[in-house]
Biopython code that builds the backbone (N, CA, C, O; Angstrom):
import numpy as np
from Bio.PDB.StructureBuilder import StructureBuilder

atoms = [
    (1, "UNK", "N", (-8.824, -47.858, -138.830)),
    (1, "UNK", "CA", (-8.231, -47.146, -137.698)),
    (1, "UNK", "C", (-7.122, -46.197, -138.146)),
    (1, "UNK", "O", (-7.108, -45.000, -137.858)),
    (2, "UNK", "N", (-6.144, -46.854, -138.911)),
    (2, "UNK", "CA", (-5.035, -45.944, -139.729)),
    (2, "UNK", "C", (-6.015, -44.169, -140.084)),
    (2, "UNK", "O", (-5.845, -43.063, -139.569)),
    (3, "UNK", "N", (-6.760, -44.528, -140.904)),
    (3, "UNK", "CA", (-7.755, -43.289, -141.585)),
    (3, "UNK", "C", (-7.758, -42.119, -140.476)),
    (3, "UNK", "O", (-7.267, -40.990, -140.492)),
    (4, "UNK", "N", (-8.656, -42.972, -139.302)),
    (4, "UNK", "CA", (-8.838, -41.976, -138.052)),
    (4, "UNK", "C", (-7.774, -41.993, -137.310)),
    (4, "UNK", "O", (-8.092, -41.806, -136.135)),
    (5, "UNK", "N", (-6.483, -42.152, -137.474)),
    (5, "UNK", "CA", (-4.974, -41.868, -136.444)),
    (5, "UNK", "C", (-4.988, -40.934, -137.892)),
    (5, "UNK", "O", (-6.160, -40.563, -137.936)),
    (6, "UNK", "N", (-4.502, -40.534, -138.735)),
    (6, "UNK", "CA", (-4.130, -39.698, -139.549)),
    (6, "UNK", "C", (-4.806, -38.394, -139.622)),
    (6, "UNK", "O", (-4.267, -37.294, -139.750)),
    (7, "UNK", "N", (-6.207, -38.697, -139.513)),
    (7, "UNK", "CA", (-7.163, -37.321, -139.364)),
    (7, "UNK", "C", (-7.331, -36.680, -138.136)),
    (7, "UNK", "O", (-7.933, -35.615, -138.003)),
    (8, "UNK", "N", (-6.586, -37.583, -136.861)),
    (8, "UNK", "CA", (-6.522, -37.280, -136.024)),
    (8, "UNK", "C", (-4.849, -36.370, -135.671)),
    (8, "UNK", "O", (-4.591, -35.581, -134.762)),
    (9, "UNK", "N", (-4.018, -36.853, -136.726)),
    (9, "UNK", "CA", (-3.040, -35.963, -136.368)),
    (9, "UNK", "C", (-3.129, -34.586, -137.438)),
    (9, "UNK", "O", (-2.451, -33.559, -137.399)),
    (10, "UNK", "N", (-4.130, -34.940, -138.313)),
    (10, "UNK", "CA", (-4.429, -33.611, -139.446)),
    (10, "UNK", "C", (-4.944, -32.706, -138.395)),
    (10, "UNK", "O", (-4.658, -31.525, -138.196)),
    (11, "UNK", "N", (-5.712, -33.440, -137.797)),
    (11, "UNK", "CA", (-6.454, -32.083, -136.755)),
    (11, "UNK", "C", (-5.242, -30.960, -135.837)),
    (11, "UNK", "O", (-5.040, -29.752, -135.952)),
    (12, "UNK", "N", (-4.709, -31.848, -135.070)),
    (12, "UNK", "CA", (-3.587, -31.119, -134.014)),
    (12, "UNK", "C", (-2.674, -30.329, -135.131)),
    (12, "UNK", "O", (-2.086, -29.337, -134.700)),
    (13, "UNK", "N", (-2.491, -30.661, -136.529)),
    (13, "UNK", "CA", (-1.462, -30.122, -136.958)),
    (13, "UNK", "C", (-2.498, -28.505, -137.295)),
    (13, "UNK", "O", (-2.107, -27.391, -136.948)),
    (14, "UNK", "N", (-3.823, -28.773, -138.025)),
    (14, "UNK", "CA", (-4.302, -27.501, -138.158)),
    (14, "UNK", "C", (-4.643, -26.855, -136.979)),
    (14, "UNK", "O", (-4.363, -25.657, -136.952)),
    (15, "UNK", "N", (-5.134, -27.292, -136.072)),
    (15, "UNK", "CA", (-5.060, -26.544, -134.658)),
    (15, "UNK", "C", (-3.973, -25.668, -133.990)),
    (15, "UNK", "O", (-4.072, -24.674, -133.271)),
    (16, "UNK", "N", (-2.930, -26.339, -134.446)),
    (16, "UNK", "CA", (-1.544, -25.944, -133.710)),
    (16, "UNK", "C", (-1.420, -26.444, -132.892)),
    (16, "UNK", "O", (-0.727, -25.834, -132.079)),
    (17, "UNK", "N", (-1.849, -27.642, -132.488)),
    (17, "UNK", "CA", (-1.406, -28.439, -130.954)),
    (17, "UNK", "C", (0.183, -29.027, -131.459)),
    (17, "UNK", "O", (0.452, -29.585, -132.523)),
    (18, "UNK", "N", (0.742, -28.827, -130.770)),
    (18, "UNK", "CA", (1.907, -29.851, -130.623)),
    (18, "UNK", "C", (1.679, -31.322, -129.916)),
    (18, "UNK", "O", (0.792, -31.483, -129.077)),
    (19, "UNK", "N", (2.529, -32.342, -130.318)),
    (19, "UNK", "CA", (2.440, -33.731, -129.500)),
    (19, "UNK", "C", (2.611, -33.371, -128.535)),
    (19, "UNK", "O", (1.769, -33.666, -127.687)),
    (20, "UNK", "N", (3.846, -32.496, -128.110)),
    (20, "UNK", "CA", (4.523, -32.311, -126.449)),
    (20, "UNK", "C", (3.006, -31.770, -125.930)),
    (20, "UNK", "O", (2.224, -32.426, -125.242)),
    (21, "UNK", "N", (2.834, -30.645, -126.351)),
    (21, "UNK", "CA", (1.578, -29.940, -125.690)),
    (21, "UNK", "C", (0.123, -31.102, -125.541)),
    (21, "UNK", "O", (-0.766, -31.218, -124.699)),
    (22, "UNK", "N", (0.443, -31.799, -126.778)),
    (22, "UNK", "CA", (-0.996, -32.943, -126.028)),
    (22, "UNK", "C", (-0.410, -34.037, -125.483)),
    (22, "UNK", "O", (-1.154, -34.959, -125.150)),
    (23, "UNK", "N", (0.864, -34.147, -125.304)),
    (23, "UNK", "CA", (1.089, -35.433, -124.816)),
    (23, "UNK", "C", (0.567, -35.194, -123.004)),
    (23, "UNK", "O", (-0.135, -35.899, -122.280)),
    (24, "UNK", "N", (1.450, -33.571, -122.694)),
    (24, "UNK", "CA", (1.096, -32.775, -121.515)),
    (24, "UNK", "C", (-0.052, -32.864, -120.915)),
    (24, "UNK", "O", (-0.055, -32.934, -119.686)),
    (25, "UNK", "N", (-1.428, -32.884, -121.731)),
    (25, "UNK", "CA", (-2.653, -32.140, -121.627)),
    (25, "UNK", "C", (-3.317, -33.429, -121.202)),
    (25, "UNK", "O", (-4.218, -33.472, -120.364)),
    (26, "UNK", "N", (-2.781, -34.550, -121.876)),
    (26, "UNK", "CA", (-2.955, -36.106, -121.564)),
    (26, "UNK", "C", (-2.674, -37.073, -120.391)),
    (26, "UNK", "O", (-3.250, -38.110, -120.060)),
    (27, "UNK", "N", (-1.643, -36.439, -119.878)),
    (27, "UNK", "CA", (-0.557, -36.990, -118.955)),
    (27, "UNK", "C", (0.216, -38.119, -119.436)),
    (27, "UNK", "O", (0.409, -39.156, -118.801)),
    (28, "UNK", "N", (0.653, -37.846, -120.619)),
    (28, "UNK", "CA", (1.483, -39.075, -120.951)),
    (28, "UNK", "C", (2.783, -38.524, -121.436)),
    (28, "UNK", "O", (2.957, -37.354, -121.092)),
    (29, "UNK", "N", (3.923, -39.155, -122.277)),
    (29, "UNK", "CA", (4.840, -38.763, -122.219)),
    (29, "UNK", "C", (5.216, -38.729, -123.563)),
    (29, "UNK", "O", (4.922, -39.653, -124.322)),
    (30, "UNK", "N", (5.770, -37.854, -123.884)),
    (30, "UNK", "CA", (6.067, -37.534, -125.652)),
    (30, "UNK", "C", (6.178, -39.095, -126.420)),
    (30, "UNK", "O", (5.369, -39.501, -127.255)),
    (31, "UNK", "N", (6.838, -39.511, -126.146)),
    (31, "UNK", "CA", (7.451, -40.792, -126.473)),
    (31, "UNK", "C", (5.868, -41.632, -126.693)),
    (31, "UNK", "O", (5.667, -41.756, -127.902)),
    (32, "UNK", "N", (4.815, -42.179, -125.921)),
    (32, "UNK", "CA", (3.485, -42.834, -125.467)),
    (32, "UNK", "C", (2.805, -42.084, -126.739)),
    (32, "UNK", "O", (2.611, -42.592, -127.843)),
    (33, "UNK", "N", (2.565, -41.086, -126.433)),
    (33, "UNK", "CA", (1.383, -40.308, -127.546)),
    (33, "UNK", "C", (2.055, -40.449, -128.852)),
    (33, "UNK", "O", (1.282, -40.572, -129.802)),
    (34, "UNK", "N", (3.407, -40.460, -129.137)),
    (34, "UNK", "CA", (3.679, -40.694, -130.495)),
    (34, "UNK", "C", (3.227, -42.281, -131.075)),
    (34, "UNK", "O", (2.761, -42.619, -132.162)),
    (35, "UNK", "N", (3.606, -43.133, -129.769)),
    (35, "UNK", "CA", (3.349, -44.357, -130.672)),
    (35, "UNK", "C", (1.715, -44.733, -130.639)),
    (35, "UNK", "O", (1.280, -45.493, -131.504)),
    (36, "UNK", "N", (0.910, -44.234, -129.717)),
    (36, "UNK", "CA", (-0.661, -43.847, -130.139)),
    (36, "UNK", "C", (-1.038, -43.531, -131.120)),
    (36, "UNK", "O", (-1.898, -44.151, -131.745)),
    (37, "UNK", "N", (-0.274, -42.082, -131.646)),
    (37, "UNK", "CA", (-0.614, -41.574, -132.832)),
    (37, "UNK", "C", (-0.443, -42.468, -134.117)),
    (37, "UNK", "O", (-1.168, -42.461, -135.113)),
    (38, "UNK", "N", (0.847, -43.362, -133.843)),
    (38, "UNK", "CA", (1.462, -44.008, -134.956)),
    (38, "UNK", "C", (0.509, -45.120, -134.980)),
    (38, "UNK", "O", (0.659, -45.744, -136.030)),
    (39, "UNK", "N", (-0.532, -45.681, -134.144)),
    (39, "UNK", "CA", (-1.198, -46.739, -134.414)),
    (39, "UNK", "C", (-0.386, -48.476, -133.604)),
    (39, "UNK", "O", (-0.901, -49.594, -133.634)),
    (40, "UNK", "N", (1.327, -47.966, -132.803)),
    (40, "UNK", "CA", (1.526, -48.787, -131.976)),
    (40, "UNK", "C", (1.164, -49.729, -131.060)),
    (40, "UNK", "O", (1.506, -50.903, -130.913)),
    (41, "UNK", "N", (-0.020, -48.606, -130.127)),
    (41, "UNK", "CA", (-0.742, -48.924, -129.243)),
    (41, "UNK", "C", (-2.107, -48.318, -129.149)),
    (41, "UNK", "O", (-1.818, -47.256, -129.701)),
    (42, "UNK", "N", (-3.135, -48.220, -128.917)),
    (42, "UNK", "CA", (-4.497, -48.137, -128.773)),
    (42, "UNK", "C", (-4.387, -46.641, -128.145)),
    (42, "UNK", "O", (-3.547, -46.235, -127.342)),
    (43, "UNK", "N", (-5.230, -46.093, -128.604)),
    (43, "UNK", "CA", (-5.419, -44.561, -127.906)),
    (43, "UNK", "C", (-7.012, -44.991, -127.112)),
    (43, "UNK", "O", (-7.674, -45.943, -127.525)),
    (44, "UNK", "N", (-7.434, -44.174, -126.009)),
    (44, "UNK", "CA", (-8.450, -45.005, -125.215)),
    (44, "UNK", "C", (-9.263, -43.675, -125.650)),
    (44, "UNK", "O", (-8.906, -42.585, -126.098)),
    (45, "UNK", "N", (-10.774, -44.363, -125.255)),
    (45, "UNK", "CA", (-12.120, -43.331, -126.321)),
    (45, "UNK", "C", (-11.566, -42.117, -125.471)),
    (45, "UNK", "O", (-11.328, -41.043, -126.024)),
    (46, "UNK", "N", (-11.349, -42.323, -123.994)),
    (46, "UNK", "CA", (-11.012, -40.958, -123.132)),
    (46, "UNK", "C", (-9.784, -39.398, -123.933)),
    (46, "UNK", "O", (-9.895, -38.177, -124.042)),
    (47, "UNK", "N", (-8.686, -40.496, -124.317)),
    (47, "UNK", "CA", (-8.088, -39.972, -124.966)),
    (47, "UNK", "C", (-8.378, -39.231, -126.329)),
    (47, "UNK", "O", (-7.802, -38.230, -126.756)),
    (48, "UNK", "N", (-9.275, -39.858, -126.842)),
    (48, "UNK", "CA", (-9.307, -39.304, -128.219)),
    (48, "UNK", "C", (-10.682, -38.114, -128.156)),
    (48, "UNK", "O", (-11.060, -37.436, -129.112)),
    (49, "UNK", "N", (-11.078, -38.106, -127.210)),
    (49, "UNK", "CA", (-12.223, -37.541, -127.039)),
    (49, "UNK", "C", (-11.283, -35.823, -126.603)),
    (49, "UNK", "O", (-11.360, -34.724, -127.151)),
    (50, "UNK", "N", (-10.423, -36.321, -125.353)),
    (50, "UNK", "CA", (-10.028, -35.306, -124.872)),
    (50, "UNK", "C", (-9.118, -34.368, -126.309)),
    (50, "UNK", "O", (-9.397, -33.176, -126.439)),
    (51, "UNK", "N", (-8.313, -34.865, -127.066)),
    (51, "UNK", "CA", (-7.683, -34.609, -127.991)),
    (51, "UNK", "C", (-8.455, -33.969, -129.346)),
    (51, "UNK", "O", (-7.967, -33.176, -130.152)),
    (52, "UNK", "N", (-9.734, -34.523, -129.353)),
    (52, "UNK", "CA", (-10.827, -33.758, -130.156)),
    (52, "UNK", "C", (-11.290, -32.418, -129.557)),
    (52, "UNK", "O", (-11.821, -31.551, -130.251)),
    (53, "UNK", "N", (-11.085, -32.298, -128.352)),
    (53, "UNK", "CA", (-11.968, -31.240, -127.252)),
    (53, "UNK", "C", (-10.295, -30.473, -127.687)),
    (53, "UNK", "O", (-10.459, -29.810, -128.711)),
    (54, "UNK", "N", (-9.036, -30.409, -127.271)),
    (54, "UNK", "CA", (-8.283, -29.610, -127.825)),
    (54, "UNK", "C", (-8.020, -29.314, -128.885)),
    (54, "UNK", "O", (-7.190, -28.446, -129.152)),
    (55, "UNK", "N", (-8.777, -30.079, -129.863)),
    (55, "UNK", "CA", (-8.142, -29.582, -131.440)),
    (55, "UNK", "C", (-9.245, -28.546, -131.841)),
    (55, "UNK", "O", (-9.026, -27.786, -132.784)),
    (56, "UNK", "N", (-10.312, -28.500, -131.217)),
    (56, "UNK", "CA", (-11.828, -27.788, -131.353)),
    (56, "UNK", "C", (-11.565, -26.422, -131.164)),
    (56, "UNK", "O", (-12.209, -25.548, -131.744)),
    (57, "UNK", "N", (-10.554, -26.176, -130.299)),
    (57, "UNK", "CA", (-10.330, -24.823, -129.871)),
    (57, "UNK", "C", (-9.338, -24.261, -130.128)),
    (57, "UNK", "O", (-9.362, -23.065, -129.837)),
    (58, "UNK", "N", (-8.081, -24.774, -130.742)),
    (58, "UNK", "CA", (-7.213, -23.640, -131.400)),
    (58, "UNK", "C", (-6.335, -23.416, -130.386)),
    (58, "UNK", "O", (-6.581, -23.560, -129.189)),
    (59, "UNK", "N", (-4.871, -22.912, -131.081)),
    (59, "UNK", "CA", (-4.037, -22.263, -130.275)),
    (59, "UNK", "C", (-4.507, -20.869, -130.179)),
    (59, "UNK", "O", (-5.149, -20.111, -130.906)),
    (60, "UNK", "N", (-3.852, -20.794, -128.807)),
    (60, "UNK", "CA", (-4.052, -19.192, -128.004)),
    (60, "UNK", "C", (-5.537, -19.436, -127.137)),
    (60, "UNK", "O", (-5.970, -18.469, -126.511)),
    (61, "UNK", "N", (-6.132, -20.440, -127.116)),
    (61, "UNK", "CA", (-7.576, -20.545, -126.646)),
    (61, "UNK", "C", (-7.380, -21.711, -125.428)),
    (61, "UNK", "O", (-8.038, -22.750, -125.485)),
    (62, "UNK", "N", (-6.649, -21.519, -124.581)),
    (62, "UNK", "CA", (-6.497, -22.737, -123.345)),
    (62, "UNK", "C", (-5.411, -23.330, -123.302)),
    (62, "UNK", "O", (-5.065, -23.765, -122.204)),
    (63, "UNK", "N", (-4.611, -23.518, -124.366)),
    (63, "UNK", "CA", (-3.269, -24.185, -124.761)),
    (63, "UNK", "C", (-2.093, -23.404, -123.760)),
    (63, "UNK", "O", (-1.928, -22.190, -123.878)),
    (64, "UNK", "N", (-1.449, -24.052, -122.961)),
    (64, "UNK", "CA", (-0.395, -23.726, -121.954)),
    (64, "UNK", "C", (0.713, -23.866, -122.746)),
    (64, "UNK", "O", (0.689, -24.748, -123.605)),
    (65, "UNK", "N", (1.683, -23.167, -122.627)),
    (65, "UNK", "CA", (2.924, -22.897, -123.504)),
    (65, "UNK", "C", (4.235, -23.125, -122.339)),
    (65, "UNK", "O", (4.405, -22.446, -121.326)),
    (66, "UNK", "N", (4.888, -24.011, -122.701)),
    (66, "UNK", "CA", (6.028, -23.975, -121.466)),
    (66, "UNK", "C", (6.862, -22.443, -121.404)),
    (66, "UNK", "O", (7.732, -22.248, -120.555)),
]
sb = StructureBuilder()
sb.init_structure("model")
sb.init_model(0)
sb.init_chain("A")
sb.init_seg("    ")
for serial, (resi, resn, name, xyz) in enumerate(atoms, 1):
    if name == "N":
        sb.init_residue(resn, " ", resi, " ")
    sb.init_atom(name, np.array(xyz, "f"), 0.0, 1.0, " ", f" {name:<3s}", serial, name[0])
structure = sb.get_structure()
């Protein structure tokens, strides 16, 4: 699981997602998605699915910017 939380934050980092911006996109709260990411707590298939569907597309391509 470690393997896929790590390749999963390799992705957002080459994408350009920010946590804030997927924590947003998630409805969760900066704080929640970090300890997901960190392997704290369980990320749900929904989540990781949705987080694959934003890393697929890149910044400037759907990504809301505060």
């Amino acid at each position: 699981m470690m393997k896929e939380l790590r390749d999963l934050r390799a992705r957002m980092n080459l994408a350009g997602l920010s946590r804030k911006e997927a924590a947003r996109a998630l409805h969760l709260s900066h704080s929640a998605l970090n300890r997901k990411l960190r392997g704290e707590i369980g990320l749900t298939r929904e989540e990781v699915e949705r987080l694959l569907h934003l890393t697929s597309r890149g910044r400037g391509q759907g990504h809301e910017r505060p």
